[in-house]
MDAnalysis code that builds the backbone (N, CA, C; Angstrom):
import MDAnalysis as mda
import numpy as np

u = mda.Universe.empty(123, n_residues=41, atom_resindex=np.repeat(np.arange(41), 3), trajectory=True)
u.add_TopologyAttr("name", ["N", "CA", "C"] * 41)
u.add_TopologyAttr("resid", np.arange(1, 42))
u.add_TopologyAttr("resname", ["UNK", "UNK", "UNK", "UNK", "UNK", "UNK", "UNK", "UNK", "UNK", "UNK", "UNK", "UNK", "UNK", "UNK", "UNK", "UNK", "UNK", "UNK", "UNK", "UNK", "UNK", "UNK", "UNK", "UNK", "UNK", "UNK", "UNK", "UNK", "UNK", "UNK", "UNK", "UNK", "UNK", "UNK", "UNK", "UNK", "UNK", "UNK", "UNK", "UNK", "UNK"])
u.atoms.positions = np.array([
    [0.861, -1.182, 0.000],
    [0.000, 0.000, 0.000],
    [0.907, 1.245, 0.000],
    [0.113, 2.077, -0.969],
    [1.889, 3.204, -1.396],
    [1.049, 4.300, 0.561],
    [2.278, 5.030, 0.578],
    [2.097, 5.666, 1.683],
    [1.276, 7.345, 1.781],
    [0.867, 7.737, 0.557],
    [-0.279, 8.334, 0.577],
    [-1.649, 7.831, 0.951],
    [-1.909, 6.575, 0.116],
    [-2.945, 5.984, 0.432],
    [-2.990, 5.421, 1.903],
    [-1.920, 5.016, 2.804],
    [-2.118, 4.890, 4.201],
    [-2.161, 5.961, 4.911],
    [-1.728, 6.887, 4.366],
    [-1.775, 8.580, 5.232],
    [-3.775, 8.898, 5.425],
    [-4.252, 8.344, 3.884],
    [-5.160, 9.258, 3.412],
    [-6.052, 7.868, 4.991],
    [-5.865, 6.724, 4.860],
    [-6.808, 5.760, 5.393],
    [-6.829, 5.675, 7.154],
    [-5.334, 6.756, 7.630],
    [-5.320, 6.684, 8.888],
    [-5.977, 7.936, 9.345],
    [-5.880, 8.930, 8.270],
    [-7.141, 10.517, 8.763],
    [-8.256, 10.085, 8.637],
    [-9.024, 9.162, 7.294],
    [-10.414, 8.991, 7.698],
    [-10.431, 7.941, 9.304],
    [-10.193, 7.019, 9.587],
    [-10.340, 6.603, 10.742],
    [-10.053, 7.075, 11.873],
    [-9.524, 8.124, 12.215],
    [-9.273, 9.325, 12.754],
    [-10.483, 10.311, 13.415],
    [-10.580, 10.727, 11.876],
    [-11.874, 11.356, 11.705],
    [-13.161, 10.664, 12.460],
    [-13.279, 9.477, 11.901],
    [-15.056, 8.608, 12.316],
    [-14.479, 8.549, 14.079],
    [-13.336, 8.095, 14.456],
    [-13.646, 8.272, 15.966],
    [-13.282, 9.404, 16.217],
    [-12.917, 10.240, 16.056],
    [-13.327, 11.365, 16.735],
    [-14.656, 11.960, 17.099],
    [-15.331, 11.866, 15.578],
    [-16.999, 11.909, 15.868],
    [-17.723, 11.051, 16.304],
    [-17.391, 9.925, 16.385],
    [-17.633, 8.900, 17.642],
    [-17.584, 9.296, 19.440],
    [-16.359, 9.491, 19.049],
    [-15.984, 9.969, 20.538],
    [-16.986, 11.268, 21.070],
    [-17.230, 12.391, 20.140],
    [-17.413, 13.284, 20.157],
    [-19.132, 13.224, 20.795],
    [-20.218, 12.316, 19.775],
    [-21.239, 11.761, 19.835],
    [-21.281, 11.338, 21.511],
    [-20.371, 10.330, 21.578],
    [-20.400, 9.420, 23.575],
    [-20.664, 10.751, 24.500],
    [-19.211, 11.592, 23.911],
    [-19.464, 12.887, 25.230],
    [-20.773, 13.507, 25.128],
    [-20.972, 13.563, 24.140],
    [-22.288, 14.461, 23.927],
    [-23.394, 13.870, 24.708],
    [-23.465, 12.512, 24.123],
    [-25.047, 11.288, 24.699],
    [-24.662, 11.565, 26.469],
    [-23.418, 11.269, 27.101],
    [-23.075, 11.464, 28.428],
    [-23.449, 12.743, 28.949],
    [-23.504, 13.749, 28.135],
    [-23.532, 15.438, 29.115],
    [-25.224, 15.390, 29.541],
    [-25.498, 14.770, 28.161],
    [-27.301, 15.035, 27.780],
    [-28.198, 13.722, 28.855],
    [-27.418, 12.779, 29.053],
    [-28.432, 11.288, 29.606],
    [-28.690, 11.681, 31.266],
    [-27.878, 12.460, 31.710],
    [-27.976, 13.148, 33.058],
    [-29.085, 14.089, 33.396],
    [-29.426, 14.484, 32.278],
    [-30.385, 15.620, 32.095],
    [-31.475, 15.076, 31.728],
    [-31.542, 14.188, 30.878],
    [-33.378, 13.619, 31.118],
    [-33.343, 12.490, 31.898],
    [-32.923, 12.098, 32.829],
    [-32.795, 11.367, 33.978],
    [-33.088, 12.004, 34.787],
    [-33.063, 13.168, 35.033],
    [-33.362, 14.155, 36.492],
    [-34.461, 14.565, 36.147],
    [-35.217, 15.090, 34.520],
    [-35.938, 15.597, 34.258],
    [-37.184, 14.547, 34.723],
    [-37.024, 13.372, 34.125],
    [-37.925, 12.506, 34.422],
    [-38.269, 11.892, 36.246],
    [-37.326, 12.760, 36.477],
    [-37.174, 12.079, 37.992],
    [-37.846, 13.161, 39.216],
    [-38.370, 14.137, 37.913],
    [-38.491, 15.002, 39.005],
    [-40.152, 15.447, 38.413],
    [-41.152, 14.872, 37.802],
    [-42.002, 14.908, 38.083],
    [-42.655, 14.048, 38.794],
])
């Protein structure tokens, strides 16, 4: 595999977890918040 094409294949996988990662923190800040919401009627 020439070494552009592994450059180009280690930024997209890069990329998807980052917005992976990015998504978890997000679902985590937010699941706290309708957990209390629901908990508090």
């Amino acid at each position: 595999m020439p070494i552009d094409a592994l450059l180009v294949t280690i930024a997209v996988v890069t990329m998807f977890v980052v917005f992976a990662a990015a998504l978890a923190w997000a679902d985590r800040q937010t699941s706290g918040v309708r957990l209390d919401s629901g908990a508090k009627r």
